[in-house]
N, C-alpha and C positions, 0 to 999 in steps of 0.2 A: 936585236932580232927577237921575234916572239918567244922563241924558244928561252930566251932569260927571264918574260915574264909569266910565264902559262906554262906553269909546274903543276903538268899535269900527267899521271896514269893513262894514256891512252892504248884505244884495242881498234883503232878505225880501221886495220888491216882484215878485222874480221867480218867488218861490218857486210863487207859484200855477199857471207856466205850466208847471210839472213835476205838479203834482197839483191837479186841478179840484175844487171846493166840487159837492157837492152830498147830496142823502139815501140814503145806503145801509145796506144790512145788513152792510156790514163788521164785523170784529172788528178792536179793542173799540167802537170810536166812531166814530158818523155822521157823519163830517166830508170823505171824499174820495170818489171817482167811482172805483170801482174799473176802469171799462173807460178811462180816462186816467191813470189815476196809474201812472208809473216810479219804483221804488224806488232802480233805479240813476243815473236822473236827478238825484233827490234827494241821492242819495250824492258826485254829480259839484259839485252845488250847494253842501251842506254842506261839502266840503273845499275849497271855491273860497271859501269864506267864512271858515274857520278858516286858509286862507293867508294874508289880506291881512287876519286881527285883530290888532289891537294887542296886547300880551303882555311882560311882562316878565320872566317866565322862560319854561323849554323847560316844553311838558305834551304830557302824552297823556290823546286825549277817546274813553273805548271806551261805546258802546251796545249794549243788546242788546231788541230786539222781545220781543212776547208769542209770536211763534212761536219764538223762539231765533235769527233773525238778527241778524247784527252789522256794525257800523261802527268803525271805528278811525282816529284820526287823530293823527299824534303830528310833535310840533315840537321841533329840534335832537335832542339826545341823549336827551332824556325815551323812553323803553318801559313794559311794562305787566309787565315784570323788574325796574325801578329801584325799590329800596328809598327808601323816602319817611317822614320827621317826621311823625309823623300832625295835629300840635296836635287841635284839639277835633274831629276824625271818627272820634276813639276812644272817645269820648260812645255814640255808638249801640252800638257794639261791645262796650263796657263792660256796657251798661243788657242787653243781649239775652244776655248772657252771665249778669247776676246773677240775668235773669228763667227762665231754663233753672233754675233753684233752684225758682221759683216754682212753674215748672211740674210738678216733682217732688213740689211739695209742702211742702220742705222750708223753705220761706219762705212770707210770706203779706205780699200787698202793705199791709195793717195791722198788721204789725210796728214794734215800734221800738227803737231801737239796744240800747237796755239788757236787752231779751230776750237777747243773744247774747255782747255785749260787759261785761267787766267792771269795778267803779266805778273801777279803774285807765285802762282805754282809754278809756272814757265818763264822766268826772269831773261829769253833770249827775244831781240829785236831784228829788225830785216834786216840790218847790216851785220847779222852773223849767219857764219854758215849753215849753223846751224836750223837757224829758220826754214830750213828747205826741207828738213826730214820728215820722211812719209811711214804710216802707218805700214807700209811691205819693209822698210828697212829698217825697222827696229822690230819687228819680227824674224827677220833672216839674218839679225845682229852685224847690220851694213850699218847703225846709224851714225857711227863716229861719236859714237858716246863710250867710250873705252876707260878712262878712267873710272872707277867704282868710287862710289859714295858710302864714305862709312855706315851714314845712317841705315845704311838697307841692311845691317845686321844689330842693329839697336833697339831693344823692342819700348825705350818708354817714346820715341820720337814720331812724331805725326808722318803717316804717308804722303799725304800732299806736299810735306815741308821739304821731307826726301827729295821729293819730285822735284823740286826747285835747286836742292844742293847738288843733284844731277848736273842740270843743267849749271848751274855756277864754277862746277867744280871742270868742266868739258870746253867754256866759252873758248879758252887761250891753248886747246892742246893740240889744234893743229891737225885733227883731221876731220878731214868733211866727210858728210853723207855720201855711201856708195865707193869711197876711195878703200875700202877693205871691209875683210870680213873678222872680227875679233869678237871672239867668245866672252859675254861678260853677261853680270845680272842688270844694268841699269836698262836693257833696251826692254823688253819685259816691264820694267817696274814704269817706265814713260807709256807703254803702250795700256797697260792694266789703266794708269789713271786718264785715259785717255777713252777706255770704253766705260769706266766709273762714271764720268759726267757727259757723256755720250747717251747710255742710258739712264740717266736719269738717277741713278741708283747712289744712295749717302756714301758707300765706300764699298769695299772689293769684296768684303763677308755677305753684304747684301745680295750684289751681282753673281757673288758663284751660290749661293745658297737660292736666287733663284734657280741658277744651273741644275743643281743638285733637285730641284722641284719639278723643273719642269722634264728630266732626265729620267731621275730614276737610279743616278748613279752618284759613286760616292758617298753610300749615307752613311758611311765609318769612318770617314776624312774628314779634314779641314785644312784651311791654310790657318797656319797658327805658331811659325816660325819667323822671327824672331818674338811676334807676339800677333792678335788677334786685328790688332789696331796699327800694325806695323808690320804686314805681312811680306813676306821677298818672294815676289812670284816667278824667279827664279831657280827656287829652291825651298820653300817654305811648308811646303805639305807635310803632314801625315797621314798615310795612306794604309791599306791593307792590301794584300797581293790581287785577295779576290776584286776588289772595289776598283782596281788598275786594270785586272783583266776585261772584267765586263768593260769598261770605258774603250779600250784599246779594239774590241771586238764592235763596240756602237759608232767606235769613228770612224773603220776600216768601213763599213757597211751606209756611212751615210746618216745613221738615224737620227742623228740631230741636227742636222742640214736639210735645207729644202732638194738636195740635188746635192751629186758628187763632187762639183765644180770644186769646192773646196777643199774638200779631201785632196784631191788631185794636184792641186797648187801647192798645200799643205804639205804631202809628203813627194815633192818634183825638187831638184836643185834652182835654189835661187841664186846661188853663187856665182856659176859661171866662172867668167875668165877673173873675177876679181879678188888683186892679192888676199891671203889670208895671212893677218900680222898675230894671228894666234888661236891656237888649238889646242886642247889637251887632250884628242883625239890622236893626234900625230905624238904629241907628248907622250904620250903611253900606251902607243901602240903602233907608233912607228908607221902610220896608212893616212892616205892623202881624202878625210873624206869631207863632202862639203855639209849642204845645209838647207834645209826647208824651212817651212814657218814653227819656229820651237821645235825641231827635232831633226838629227843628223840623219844625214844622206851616206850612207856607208860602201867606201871602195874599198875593196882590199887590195892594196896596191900603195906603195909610196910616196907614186905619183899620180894624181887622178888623172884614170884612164875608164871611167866609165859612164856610157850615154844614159843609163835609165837607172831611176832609181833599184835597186832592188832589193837591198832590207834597210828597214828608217828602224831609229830606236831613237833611248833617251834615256841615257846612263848616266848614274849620279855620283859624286866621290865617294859615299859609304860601300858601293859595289854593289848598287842595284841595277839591273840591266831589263826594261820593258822592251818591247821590239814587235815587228812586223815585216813579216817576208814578203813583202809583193808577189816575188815572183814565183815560189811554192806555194802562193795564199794559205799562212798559219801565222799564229800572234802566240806569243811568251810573254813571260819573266822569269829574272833570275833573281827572289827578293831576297835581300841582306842588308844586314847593316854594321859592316864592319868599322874598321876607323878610318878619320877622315882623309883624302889621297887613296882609296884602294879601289877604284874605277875600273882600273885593267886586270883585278884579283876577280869581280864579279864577273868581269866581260871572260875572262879567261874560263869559268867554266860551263861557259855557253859556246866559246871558240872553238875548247878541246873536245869538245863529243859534238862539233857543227854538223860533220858528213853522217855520223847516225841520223838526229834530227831529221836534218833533211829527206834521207830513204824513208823514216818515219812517216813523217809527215804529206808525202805522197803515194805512202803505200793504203792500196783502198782498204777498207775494215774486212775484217776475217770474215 
């Protein structure tokens, strides 16, 4: 149950005497009384509450409204300048960066590896099943590439080469494209070098440092884990809280898309009814939730029971948690870098002061 992992000090019982229930035309959502709700209240509440959480490292927790206001809250030496291990919240960054290909054109999300890659990087032929995998299912981690390649945590070893022991290491294991959904870093790492010689680009420091050029974003980042030359676009960044925000607020909004099309795909469930042979989402948090292109589709619920998306994120083992609420339109993070396995320590103290947030977040400015 949550309650074993999210030892947390909560006061949500008081939350309501900062912001009353009832039906208004607020934006976005009919949930507070605009002539009772203090936003500064709520700000006084929320940091009363993120003082006495439990925590085993320092973080910093930045919000920001659908007007553009913000909240900040940050413990010991954690800022929103500290350079941070990204582990897997370099999944969405990843995925929105090979999708800028898509959107040029230059890719099509039913592609598949062997259009771009050669039978050197791609050693699979038409009589494996794998020949069939498209560009949308190793972005929604459907490709049936489940088994991980060591190389993707090695940093003197060649990317391309990777890309091959991928595929070598996958030919005999027995699951096809589309027959599940299983969380891993190799679908990322096939789809990275699949926009690398897509566009044109010598390797994946080139292509996102265009990113980083033509954006505006990310200029305190890099992928640069396990190495520069050997990067795991699964989890390979280092990031800054701020350099994640501003990104998380350009993708919700479209700005580096020709149109929201993508956005919209991007954070939609592409799972569906098919099995899930693995999650560490359910793993450690016990909730059934699915999956977009590089970033989770979150139910809360054990079972998925829910039509629309309504807050994506992309939390990593150190217990970093970026996120986006659809349906309150407001974007976080909870940045940390604790040790490695504590996913649900991060998510925990964004879970345990949720229902403040939330009033927060759609209550209008003072």
């Amino acid at each position: 149950m949550k309650s074993v992992f999210f030892l947390l000090v909560s006061a949500m019982t008081t939350t309501m005497t900062a912001c009353h229930s009832s039906t208004t035309d607020s934006k976005p959502d009919n949930i507070v009384d605009t002539s009772n709700c203090s936003k500064a209240t709520l700000a006084n509440l929320l940091t009363q509450q993120l003082e006495t959480a439990t925590t085993d490292a320092d973080f910093v927790m930045y919000l920001e409204d659908w007007a553009g206001e913000t909240f900040i809250y940050s413990r010991g030496t954690a800022t929103m300048e500290t350079l941070y291990e990204s582990a897997s919240t370099s999944k969405w960054v990843s995925a929105a960066v090979i999708l800028t290909l898509v959107d040029k054109g230059m890719l099509s999300l039913e592609d598949t590896p062997q259009k771009y890659l050669t039978a050197t990087e791609w050693p699979v032929d038409a009589t494996s099943p794998l020949y069939s995998i498209t560009l949308a299912q190793l972005l929604s981690f459907q490709s049936g590439l489940n088994d991980d390649a060591p190389c993707n945590n090695l940093p003197n070893r060649d990317f391309f080469e990777c890309v091959a022991s991928i595929a070598e290491n996958n030919l005999t294991a027995g699951t096809a494209p589309g027959e599940s959904f299983h969380y891993a870093s190799n679908h990322l790492q096939v789809a990275g070098a699949m926009a690398v010689r897509a566009g044109g680009y010598a390797d994946w420091t080139s292509l996102f440092t265009a990113f980083q050029q033509q954006t505006g974003l990310f200029v305190h980042s890099a992928y640069n884990l396990p190495s520069i030359t050997n990067p795991r676009l699964a989890g390979g960044m280092t990031w800054t809280a701020m350099d994640y925000i501003d990104f998380i607020r350009a993708f919700k909004t479209s700005a580096f898309y020709s149109s929201g099309d993508i956005v919209s795909m991007a954070s939609s469930d592409q799972v569906g009814a098919t099995p899930i042979s693995y999650s560490p989402a359910y793993e450690g948090v016990q909730e059934d939730w699915h999956y977009g292109f590089g970033m989770w589709i979150e139910c809360h619920s054990p079972v998925w029971n829910c039509q629309e998306a309504t807050l994506v994120s992309s939390p990593g083992a150190y217990g970093a948690y970026p996120f986006w609420n659809k349906k309150n339109d407001y974007i976080g993070i909870v940045a940390r870098q604790g040790t490695l396995g504590t996913f649900r320590n991060g998510y925990a103290l964004f879970d345990g002061v949720r229902s403040t947030v939330d009033s927060w977040a759609v209550c209008p400015k003072p």
